[in-house]
C-alpha positions as CSV (number, residue, x, y, z in Angstrom):
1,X,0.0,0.0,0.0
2,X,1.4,3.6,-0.8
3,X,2.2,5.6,2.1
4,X,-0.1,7.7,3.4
5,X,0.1,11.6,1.6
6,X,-1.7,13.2,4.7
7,X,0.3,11.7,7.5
8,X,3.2,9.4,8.3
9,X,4.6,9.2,11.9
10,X,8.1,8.8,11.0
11,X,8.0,12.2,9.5
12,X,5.8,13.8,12.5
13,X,8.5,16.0,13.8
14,X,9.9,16.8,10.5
15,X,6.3,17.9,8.9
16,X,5.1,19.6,12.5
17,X,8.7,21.6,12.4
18,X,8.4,22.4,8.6
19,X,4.6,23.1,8.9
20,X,5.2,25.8,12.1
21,X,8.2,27.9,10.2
22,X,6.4,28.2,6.9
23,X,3.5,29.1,9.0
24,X,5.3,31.9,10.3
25,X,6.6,32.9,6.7
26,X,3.5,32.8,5.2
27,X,1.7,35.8,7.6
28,X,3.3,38.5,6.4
29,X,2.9,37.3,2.3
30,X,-0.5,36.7,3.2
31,X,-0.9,40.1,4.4
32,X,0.7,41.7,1.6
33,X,-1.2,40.5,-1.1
34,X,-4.7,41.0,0.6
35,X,-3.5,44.9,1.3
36,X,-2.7,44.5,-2.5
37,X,-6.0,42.6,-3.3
38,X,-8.0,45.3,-1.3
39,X,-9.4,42.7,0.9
40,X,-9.4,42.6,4.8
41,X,-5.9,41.2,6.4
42,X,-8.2,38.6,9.0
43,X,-10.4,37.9,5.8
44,X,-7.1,36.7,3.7
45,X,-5.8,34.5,6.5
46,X,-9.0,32.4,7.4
47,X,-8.7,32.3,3.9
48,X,-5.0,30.6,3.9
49,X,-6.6,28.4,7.3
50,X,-9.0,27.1,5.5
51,X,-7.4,26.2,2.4
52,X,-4.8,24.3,4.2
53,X,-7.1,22.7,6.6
54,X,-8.9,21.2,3.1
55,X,-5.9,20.7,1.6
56,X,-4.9,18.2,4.5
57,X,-8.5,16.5,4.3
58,X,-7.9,16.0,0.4
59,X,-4.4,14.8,1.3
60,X,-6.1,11.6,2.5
61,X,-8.8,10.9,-0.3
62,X,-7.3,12.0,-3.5
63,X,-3.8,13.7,-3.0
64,X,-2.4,16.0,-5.1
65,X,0.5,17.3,-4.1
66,X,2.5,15.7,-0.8
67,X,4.5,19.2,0.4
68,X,2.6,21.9,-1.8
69,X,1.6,24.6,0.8
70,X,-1.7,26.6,0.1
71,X,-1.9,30.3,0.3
72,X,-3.6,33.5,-1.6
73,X,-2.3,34.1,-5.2
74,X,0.0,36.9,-5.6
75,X,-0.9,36.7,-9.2
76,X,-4.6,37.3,-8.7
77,X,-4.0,40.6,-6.2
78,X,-4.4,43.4,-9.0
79,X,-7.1,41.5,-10.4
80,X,-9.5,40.6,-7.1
81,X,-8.4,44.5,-6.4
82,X,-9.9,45.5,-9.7
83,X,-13.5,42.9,-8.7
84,X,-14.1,45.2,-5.6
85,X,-13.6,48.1,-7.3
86,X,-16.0,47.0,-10.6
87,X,-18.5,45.1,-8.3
88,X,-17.9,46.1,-4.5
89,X,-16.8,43.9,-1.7
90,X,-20.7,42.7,-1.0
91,X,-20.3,41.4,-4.9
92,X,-16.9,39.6,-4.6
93,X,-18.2,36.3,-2.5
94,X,-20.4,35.7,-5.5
95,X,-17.9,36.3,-7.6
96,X,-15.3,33.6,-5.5
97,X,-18.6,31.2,-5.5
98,X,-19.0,31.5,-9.1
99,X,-15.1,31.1,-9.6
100,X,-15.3,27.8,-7.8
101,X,-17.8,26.3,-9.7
102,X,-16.4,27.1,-12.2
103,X,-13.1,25.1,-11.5
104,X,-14.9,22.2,-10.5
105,X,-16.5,21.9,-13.7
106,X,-12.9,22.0,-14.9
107,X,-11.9,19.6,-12.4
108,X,-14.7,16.8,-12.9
109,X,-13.7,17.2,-17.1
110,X,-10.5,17.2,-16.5
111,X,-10.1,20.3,-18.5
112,X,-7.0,21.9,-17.8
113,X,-4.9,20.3,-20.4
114,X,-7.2,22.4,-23.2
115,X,-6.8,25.7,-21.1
116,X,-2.8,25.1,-21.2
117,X,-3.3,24.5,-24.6
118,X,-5.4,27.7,-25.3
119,X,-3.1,30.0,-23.1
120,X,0.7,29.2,-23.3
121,X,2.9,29.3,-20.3
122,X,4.7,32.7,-21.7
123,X,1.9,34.7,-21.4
124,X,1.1,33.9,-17.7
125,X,4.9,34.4,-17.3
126,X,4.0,38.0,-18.7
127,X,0.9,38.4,-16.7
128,X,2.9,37.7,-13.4
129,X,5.4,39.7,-14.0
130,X,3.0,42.5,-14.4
131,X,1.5,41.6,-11.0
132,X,4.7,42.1,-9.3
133,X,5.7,45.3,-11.4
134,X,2.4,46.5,-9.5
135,X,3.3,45.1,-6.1
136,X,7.0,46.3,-6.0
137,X,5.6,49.8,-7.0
138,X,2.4,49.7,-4.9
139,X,4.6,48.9,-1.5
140,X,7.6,51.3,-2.3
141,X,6.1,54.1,-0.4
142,X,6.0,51.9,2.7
143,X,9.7,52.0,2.9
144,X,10.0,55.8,3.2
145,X,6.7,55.9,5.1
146,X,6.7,58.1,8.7
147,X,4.5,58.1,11.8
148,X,1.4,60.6,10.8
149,X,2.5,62.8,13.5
150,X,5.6,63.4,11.5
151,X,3.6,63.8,8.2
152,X,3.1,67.1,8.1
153,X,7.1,68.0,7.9
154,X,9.0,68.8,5.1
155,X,9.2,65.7,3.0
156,X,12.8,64.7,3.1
157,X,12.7,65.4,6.8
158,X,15.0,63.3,9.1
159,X,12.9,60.9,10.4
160,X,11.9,59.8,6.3
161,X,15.9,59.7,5.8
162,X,16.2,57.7,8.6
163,X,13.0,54.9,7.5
164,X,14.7,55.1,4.2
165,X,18.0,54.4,5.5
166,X,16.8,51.0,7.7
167,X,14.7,50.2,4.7
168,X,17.7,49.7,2.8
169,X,19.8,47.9,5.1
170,X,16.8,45.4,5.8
171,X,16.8,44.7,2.7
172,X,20.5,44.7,1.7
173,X,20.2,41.9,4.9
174,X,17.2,40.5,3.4
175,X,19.0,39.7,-0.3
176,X,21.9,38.8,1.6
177,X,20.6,36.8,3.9
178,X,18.2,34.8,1.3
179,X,21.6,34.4,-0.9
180,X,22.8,32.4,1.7
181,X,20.1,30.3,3.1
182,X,17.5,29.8,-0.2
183,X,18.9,26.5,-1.2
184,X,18.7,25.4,2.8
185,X,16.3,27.7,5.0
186,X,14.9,30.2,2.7
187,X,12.4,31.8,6.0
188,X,15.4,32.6,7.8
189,X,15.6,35.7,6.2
190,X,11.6,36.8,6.3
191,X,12.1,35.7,10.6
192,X,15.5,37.9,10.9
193,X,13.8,40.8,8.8
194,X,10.4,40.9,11.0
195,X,11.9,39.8,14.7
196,X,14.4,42.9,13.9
197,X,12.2,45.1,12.8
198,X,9.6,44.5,15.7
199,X,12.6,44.8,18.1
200,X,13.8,48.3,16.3
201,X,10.4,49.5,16.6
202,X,10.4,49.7,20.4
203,X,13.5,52.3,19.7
204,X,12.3,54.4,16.6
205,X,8.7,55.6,16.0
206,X,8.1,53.7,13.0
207,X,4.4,53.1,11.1
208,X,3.0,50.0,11.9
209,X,1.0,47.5,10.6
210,X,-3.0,47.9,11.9
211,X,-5.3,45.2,10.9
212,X,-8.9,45.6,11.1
213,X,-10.6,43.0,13.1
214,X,-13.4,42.7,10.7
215,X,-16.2,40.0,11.7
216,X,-15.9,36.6,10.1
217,X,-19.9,35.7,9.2
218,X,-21.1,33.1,7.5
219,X,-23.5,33.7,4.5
220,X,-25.3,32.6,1.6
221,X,-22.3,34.0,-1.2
222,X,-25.7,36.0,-3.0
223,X,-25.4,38.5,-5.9
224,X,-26.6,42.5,-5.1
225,X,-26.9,43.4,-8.9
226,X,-29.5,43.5,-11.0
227,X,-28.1,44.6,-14.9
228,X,-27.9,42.2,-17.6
229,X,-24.7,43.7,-18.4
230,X,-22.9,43.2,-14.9
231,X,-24.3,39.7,-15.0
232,X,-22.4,39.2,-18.0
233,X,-18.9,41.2,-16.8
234,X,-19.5,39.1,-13.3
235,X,-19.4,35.8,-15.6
236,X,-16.7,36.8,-17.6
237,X,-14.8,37.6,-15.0
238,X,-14.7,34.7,-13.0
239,X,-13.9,32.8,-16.0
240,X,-10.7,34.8,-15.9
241,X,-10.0,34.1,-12.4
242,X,-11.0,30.7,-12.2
243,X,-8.4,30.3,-15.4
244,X,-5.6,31.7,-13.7
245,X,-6.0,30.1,-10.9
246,X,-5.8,26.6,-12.9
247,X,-2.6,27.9,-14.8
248,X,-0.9,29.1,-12.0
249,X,-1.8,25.6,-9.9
250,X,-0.8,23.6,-12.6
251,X,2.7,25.1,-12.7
252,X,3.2,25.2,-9.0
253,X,2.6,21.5,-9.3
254,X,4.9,21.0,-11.6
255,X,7.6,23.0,-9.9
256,X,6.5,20.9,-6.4
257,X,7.5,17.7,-8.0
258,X,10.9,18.4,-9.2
259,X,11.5,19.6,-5.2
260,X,9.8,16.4,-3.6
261,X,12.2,14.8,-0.8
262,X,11.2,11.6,-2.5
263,X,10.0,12.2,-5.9
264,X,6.8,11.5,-6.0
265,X,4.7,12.3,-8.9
266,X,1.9,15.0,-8.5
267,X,-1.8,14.7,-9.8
268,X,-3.4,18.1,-11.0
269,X,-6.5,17.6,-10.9
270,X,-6.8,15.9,-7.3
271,X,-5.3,19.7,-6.5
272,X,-8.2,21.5,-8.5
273,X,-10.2,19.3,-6.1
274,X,-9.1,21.0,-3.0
275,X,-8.6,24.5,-4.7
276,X,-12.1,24.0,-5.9
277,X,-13.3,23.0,-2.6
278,X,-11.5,25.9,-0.1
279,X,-12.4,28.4,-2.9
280,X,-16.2,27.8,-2.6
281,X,-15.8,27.2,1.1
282,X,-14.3,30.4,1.3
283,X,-17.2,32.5,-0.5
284,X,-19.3,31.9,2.6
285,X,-17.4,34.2,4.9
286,X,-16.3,36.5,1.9
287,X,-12.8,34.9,1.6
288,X,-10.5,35.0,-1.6
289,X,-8.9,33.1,-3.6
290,X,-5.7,30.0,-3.2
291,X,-3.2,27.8,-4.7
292,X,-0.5,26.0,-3.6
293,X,2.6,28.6,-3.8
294,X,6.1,27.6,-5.3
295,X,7.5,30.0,-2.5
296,X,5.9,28.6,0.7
297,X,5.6,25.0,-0.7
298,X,9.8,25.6,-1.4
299,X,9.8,26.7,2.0
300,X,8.0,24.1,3.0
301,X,10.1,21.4,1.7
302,X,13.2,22.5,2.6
303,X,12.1,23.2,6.2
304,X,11.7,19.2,6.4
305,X,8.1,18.2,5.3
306,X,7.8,14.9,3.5
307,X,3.5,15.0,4.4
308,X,0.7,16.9,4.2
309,X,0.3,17.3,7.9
310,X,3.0,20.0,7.8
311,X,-0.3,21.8,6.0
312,X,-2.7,21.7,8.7
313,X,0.2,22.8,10.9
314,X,0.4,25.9,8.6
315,X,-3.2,26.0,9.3
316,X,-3.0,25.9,12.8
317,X,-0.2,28.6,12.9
318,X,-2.2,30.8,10.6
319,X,-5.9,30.4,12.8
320,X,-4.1,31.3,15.8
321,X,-3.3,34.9,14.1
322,X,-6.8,35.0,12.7
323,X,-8.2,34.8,16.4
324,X,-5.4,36.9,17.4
325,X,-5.0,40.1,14.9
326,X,-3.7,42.3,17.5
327,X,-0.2,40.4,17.4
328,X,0.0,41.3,13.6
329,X,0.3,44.6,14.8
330,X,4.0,44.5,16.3
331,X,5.1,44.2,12.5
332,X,6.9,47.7,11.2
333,X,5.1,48.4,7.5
334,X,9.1,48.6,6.4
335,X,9.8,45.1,6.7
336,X,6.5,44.5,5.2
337,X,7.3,46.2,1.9
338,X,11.1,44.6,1.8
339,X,9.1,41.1,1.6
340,X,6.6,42.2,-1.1
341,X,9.0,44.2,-3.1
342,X,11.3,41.3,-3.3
343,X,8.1,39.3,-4.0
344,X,7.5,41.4,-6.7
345,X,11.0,41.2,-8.1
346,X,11.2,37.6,-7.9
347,X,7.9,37.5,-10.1
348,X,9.1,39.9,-12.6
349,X,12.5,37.4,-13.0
350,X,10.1,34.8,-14.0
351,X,10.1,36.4,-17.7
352,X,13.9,35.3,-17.8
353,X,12.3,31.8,-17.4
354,X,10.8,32.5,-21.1
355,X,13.6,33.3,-22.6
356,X,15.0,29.6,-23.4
357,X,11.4,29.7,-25.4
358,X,12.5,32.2,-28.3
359,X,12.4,36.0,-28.5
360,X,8.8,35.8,-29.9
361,X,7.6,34.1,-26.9
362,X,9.8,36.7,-24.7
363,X,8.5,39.5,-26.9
364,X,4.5,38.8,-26.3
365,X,5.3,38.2,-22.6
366,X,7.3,41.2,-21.8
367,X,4.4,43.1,-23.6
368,X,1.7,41.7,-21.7
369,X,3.8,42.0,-18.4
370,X,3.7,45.9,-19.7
371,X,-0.3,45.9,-20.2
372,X,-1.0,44.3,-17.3
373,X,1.2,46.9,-15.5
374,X,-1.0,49.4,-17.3
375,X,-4.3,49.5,-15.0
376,X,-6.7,50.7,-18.0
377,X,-5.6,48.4,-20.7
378,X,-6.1,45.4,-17.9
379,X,-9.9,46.5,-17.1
380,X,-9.9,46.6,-21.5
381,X,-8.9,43.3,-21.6
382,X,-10.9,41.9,-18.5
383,X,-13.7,43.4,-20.5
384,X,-13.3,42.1,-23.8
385,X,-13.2,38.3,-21.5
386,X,-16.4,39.5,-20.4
387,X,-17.7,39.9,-23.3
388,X,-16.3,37.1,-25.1
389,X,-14.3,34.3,-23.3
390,X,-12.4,33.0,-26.7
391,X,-11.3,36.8,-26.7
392,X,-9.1,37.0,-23.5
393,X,-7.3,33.9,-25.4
394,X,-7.3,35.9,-28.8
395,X,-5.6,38.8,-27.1
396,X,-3.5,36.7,-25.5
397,X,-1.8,35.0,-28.3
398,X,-1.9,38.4,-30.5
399,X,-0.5,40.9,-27.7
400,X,0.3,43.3,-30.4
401,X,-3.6,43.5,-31.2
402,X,-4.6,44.0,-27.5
403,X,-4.8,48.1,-28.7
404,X,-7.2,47.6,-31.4
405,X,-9.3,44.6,-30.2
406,X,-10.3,46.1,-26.5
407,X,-10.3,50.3,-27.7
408,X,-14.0,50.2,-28.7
């Protein structure tokens, strides 16, 4: 009988170790891309709880993956950002709900071979790297950020030199730091950054995170709009998300094998399964969207997991700071940004990962990295996918034509 995906003892300190310091790495990533997703910080994390706590359950019926660690798409930020601002927040669990079913008709059809074949890997390439052009840009000002009592001075006052100037040697540490440790203990970097910058802070007036400690109700995920037009924008766009979401699983998974401690072979679509799942579970209490992350899973693996029960440790780690906001607080908005802009960089590198593909295929992605970048060519093109769902894949595969198709 094949060993157990969800749980082995022999492994039980290994995954409970591995499961508690990718835990701890994945609060502030999590909180990034739900400040970048325009989405409440405790909303974002029950998000990540859940996902992992179905992840772990799936681990034992159909597994996917045996060390992929779930977590909030940094991919999908600008573009759950862009749902609250087209169909407000009280829209956006219908919008998750509809995404979901959406993937689980992709999951019971096994579809996601024809989507890979529809959109190719360069162009997703592109679209992240256009997501983290937006995230590296969208945190800078964190890193020269001052207290609000110190606002009102001159801008390059002092106190801003003086965030600028720690802001640049946590991150000088943080490269350096990651240099040394990626191939071995890649969170040792994200701890030193946020321990230090917690400790500095009871020196130095410094902004700090606040986190909203917004209700967590469960609901029927109901639509509030009436047009025919939204109705068909709302489909559209869910299509979009529930697409990217696919694409972006699908090459995590394949990135998670090549890293398993003992090379075992990954099944797709038994992920979609839990994605599906925690997605549509999630749309109850107005939660977001997940996949399993190269980054944390990496972590993950390299922290010692050989299971999935290193999951529901994340899980465990992650609920404790959803019942327990206030301790998010203690984190300087500085070391927040460090992490996301280097989150953002390391996204935007991806396009080097298309260049063994040809310079067409690097052309069309850099291009559509730029467009995404550009907020009202995106809305263009998430409209033209409303529209017409062939069309997002059209403009896809013709970047060049992304100006004439969606200027109507």
């Amino acid at each position: 009988m094949q060993d157990s995906a969800a749980f082995q003892a022999k492994f039980l300190f290994r995954d409970l170790q591995a499961g508690i310091i990718t835990g701890t790495m994945a609060i502030p990533l999590t909180v990034g891309i739900a400040m970048m997703s325009e989405y409440p910080i405790k909303v974002a994390l029950a998000t990540v709880a859940l996902a992992c706590f179905i992840g772990w359950i799936n681990a034992w019926i159909k597994p996917g993956n045996y060390i992929g660690a779930p977590g909030v798409a940094a991919g999908l930020a600008p573009v759950l950002a862009l749902g609250v601002a087209n169909f407000g927040m009280e829209n956006m669990a219908f919008v998750i709900f509809l995404t979901a079913f959406m993937q689980a008709i992709i999951w019971k059809f096994n579809l996601q071979k024809y989507i890979l074949l529809a959109v190719p890997e360069y162009l997703i390439e592109g679209l992240l790297a256009g997501v983290g052009l937006k995230i590296a840009i969208n945190f800078f000002a964190m890193i020269y950020e001052v207290p609000e009592g110190l606002a009102s001075e001159p801008f390059w006052s002092g106190a801003r030199i003086q965030m600028l100037l720690i802001s640049i040697s946590g991150f000088v540490a943080f490269l350096y730091l990651f240099t040394k440790f990626q191939t071995t203990q890649p969170a040792i970097p994200y701890f030193v950054l946020i321990i230090a910058g917690a400790m500095l802070a009871q020196f130095i007036a410094m902004p700090m995170l606040h986190v909203e400690d917004v209700p967590l109700n469960l609901s029927l995920p109901l639509p509030h709009f009436d047009s025919a037009l939204t109705w068909l924008y709302v489909i559209g766009f869910a299509a979009m998300l529930a697409i990217i979401d696919v694409i972006e699983q699908v090459m995590s998974n394949a990135a998670i094998q090549k890293i398993d401690p003992l090379q075992r072979k990954c099944n797709t679509n038994n992920s979609l399964l839990a994605i599906w799942i925690a997605n549509m579970g999630s749309s109850f209490f107005g939660g977001m969207t997940n996949l399993d992350g190269v980054a944390k899973s990496t972590t993950n693996k390299l922290a010692g997991a050989y299971t999935k029960f290193s999951v529901l440790v994340i899980g465990l780690v992650i609920l404790f700071f959803v019942l327990n906001t206030q301790y998010l607080e203690y984190l300087p908005k500085f070391s927040l940004a460090v992490i996301m802009i280097f989150t953002g960089w390391k996204m935007i590198m991806g396009l080097l990962h298309v260049a063994h593909q040809g310079q067409y295929a690097m052309i069309l992605a850099t291009l559509c990295a730029l467009l995404v970048y550009k907020t009202r060519y995106f809305r263009r093109i998430v409209t033209c996918f409303s529209d017409a769902w062939y069309r997002q894949f059209y403009c896809a595969s013709s970047c060049t034509q992304y100006k004439s198709t969606c200027n109507r």
